[in-house]
N, C-alpha and C positions, 0 to 999 in steps of 0.2 A: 490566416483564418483559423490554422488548428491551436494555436496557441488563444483565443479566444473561446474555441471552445472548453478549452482545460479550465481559461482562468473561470468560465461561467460557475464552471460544476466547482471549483476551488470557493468559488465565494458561496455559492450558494448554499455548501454545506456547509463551511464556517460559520455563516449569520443564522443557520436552523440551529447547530451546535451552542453558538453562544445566545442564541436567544432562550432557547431551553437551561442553558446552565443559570443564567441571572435571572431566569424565570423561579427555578427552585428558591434562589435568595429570597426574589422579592416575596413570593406565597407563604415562605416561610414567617417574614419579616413581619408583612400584614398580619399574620396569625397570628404572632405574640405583641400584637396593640403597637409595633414600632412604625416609625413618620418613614416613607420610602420618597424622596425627596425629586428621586429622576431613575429613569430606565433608559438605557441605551445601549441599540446595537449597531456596534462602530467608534469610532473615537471621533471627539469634535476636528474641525468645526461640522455643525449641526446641516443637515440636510434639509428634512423634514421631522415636525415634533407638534405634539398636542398634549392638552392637560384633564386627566381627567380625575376627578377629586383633589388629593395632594401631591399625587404623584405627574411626573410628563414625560411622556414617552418620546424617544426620539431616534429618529436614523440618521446615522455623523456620515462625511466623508472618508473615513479612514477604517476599511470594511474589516481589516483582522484581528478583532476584540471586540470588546463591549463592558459594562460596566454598570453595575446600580449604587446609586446614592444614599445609603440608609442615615437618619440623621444620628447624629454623636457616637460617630464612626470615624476611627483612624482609618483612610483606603489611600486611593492613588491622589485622591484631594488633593491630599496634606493641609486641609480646611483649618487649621490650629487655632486661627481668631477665634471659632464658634466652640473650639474644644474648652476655651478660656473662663467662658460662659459654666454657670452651675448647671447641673443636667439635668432635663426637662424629662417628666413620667414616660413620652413618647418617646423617647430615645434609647438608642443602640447599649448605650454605656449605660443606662441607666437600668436596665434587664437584668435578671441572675443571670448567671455563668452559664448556668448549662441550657437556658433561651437562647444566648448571643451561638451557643457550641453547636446548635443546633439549626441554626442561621447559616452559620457558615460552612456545614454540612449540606445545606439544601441543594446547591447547584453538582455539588457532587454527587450527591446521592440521585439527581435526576438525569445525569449525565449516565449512570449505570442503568438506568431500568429503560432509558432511550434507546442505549447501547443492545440490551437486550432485547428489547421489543423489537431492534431495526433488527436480529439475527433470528428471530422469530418468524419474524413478515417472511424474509427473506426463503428461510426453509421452507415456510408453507405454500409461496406461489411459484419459488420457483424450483423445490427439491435440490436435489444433487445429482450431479452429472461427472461419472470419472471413466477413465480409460483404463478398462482390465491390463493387468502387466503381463500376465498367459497369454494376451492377446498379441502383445508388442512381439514379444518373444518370439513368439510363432512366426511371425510376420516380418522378422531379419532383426529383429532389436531395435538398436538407437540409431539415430543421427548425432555427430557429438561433433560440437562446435569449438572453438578455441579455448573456452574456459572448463570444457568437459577436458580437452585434452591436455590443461598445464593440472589436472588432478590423474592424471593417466589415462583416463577412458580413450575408448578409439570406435568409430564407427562399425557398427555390426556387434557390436557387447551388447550380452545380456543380461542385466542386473534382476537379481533371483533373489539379494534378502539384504536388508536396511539393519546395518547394527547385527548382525548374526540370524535376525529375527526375517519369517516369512513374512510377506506383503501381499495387500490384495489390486492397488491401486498405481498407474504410472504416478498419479499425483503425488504419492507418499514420497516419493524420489527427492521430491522438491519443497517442500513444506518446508517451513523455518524452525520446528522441531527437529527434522530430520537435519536441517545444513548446521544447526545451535548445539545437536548432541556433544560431547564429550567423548573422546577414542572415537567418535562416528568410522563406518566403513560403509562401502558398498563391496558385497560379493559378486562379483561377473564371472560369467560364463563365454568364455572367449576361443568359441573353436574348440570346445570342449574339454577345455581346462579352466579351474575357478581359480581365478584371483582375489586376492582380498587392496580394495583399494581407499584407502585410508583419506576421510574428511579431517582437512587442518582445521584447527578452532578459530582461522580468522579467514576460511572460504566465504563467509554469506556476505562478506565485502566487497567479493565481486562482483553481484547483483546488483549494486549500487551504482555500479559504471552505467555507461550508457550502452544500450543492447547489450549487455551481459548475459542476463537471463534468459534472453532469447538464444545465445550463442552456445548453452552450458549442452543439453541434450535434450531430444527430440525424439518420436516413434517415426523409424521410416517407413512410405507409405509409397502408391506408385507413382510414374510421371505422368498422370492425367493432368491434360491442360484444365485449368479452371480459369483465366482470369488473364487476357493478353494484353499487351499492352501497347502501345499507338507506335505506328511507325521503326516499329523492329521485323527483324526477320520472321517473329514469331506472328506477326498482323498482317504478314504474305501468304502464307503458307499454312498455318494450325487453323483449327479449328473448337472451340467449345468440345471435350470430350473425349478428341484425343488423343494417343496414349504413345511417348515416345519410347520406343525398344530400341534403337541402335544409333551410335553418332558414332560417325568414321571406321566405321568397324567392331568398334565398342560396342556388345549387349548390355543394355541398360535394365537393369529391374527395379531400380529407385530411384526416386528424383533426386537425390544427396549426389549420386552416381551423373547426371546430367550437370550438377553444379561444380562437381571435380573433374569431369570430363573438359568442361569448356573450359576450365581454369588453367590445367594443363596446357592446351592449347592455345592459351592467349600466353603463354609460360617461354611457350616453345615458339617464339613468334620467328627464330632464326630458319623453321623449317619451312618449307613450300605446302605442305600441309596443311599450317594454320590459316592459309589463306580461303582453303573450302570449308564448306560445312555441308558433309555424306550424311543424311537425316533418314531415316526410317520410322514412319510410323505406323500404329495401328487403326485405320477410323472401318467401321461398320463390319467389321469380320475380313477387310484388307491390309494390306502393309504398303503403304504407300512410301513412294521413295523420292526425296528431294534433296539436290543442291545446289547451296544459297555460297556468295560472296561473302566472308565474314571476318577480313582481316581490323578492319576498323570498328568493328563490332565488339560490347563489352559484354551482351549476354545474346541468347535467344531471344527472348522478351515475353516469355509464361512464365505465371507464379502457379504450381502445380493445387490437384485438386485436395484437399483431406479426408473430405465428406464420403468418398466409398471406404473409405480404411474404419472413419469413427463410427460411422453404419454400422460394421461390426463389431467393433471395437468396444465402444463405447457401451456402460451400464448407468441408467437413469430410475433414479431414486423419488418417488412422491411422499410425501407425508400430510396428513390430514391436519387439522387446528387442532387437536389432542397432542397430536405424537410431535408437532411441530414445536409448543413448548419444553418440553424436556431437552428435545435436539438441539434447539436453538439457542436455550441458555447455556447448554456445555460447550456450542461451538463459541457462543461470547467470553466464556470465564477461561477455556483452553487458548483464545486468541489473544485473550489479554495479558494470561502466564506467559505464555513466549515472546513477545513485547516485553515483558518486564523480566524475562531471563535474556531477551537483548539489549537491553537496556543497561542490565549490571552487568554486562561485559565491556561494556564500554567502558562504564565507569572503571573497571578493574583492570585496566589497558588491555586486555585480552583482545579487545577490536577497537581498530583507530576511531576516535568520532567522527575525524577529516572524512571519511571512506562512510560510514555509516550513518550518522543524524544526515536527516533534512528538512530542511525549511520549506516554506510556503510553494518555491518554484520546485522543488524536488517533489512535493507531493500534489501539483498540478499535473506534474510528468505521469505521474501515478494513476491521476484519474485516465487521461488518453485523450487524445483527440478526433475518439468519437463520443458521442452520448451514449452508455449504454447505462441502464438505469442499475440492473445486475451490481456490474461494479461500482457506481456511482454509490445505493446502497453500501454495498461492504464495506467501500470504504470509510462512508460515514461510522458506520457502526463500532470501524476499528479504531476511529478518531473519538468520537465520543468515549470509549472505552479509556482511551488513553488521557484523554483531557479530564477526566477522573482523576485517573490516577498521577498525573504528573500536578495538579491543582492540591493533591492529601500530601504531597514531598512539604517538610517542615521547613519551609524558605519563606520568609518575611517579605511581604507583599503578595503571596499566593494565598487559596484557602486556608493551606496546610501550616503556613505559619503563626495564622490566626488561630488555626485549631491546637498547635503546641503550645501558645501562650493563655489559651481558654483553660486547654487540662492542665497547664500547671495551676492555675489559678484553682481549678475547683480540686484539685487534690493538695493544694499545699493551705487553702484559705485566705491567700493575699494576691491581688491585684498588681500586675506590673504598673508601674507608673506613667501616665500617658506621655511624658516623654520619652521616657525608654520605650514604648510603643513606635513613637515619633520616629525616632533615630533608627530602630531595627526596620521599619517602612523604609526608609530612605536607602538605609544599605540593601534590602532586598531589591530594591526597584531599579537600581547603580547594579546590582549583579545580574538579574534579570535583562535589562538591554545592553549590557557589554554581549549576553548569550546569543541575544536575538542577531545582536551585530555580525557575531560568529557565524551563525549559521545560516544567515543571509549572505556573506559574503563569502562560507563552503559553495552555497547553492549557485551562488555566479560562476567560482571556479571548475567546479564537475561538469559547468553546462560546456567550458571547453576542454 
């Protein structure tokens, strides 16, 4: 069932996406008097389709793309019979240069002001929400997972400045500005000596794995039960609320502390120890004390609470429809710089692509599987941003190819030949699905 919710929110922003971007085409298309022959979002075969004037609009089977037909157009066609044909006033090829340059700028261009509006929206209803780092700090520091601790980190650090520089936010920690920096560092504060602990330039690769991110570091918070789960120790015994202080003698003050405790002990299965579980809790202003059987047992069975720690923790930002423009385009134009400063690391082998790009099931992964509109949002917005900008790359069969052979034309004053048109489509389209190939078949392998 969760992987159907993923794939919901996966299609359903791709077909808004690509229905916005060939939407740009066609409005433009219509505008300078050109025949728009077919609309579609999806690739055939054909679903459902209607015609209204010249044009037919249609939804294909094959949900990740889409395409419009302008006539006396080189595209994914490769229609040639009709190119053969002398060219009709209503046609593609038969426009100036900089109508056709302006065509094929359209879905780009609307790809950007979607991208932006979706980080607009986003600001104004639902603000910003971050976790003070004075607050973390205060409160024992981090939790730090396997991947905080192959960069050195160790649980109970406190990280006081990103790059030499103060910080106001846990989230700054983690941003892909901050993992993309250059010399990056984090300063810790460890038991009252700062360390300086150095980001390698191909850390944000870790993220990519599966729970990585979740694994890297965390604020620790107490072990208030929030959330028990069926048929454990924990659905005997706990209750909603709370608060475990001692397991076998152990004082507990953070739930990290409950998940290294019990791990220990499933460690040490040689001793007669691990066969109890000595529990201590706090409910109503008591300490209640309980012991469970727990040799076959792989946890307690409570996922602890968060919500008293980010109660104070947490700093929640509003912005009204005025301030929410300004905000909302710097967080789309700063989201789209870092994408595309990830982006040419890759290409520059700096970061593996195998570890980094992904395809349609990597970015289903992305969404979750749950609905949250929040995210659903972002991500569209980050997508749209990026389907901009990867559609202006000068590759033969994207926009961007179309758009390099337009300006040479209107800077040089000669037309390529619609065969060499022909031929550079064909190699774009041969490079373009060996890609898709790739990163379809990355995306199968990371899933194991």
């Amino acid at each position: 069932m969760d992987w159907m919710v993923m794939l919901a929110q996966l299609l359903l922003s791709l077909s808004f996406l690509v229905a916005v971007h060939e939407f740009g085409h066609l409005l433009a298309a219509k505008y300078f008097g050109m025949r728009v022959e077919q609309f579609s979002i999806g690739f055939p075969p054909k679903l459902f389709s209607f015609k209204k004037g010249e044009t037919e609009y249609a939804l294909s089977a094959i949900p990740l793309g889409g395409y419009v037909k302008i006539s006396g157009m080189i595209d994914e066609s490769l229609d040639t019979e009709a190119m053969k044909l002398a060219p009709q006033p209503w046609e593609f090829r038969a426009k100036p240069a900089w109508q056709r340059l302006i065509v094929m700028l359209g879905g780009i261009f609307v790809n950007v002001i979607v991208g932006i509006l979706i980080f607009i929206g986003i600001t104004y209803v639902y603000g910003e929400s971050y976790i003070l780092k004075d607050a973390v700090n205060e409160n024992g520091g981090y939790q730090v997972g396997p991947v905080g601790e192959s960069l050195g980190l160790k649980t109970g650090d406190k990280i006081i400045k990103i790059n030499g520089q103060d910080f106001e936010y846990y989230e700054d920690i983690l941003t892909p500005a901050t993992l993309l920096s250059t010399n990056g560092t984090y300063t810790v504060d460890r038991n009252g000596q700062l360390i300086e602990i150095a980001i390698p330039a191909d850390f944000i690769e870790k993220f990519n794995k599966k729970s990585s991110a979740r694994s890297f570091i965390a604020p620790r918070f107490a072990p208030i039960v929030g959330e028990i789960e069926k048929g454990t120790i924990a659905s005997k015994i706990l209750k909603v609320g709370d608060k475990v202080v001692e397991i076998n003698g152990q004082p507990i003050q953070y739930n990290d502390e409950v998940i290294s405790t019990v791990k220990a002990m499933k460690n040490d299965s040689a001793s007669a120890k691990s066969d109890s579980l000595l529990l201590k809790i706090e409910r109503g202003g008591e300490v209640l004390t309980f012991k469970e059987y727990f040799r076959n047992e792989k946890s307690i069975g409570f996922y602890a609470d968060p919500k008293p720690f980010i109660d104070k923790a947490e700093k929640k930002i509003t912005y009204g429809f005025g301030e929410s423009i300004p905000k909302g385009t710097e967080k789309a134009f700063s989201t789209l710089a870092v994408q595309v400063k990830a982006l040419s690391r890759v290409v520059t082998g700096a970061i593996s692509p195998q570890e980094s790009l992904s395809g349609p099931i990597g970015i289903m992964q992305v969404f979750g599987n749950e609905w949250d509109w929040s995210r659903f949002w972002s991500l569209t917005g980050v997508l749209s941003l990026m389907l901009a900008f990867m559609n202006l790359l000068p590759i033969p069969a994207l926009d961007g190819g179309h758009v390099m052979f337009l300006s040479y034309e209107i800077i040089s004053r000669r037309k390529p030949s619609d065969k060499f048109l022909e031929n550079a489509q064909k190699v774009g389209m041969v490079f373009l699905l060996a890609l898709m190939v790739f990163i379809f078949a990355n995306d199968i392998i990371k899933l194991f």
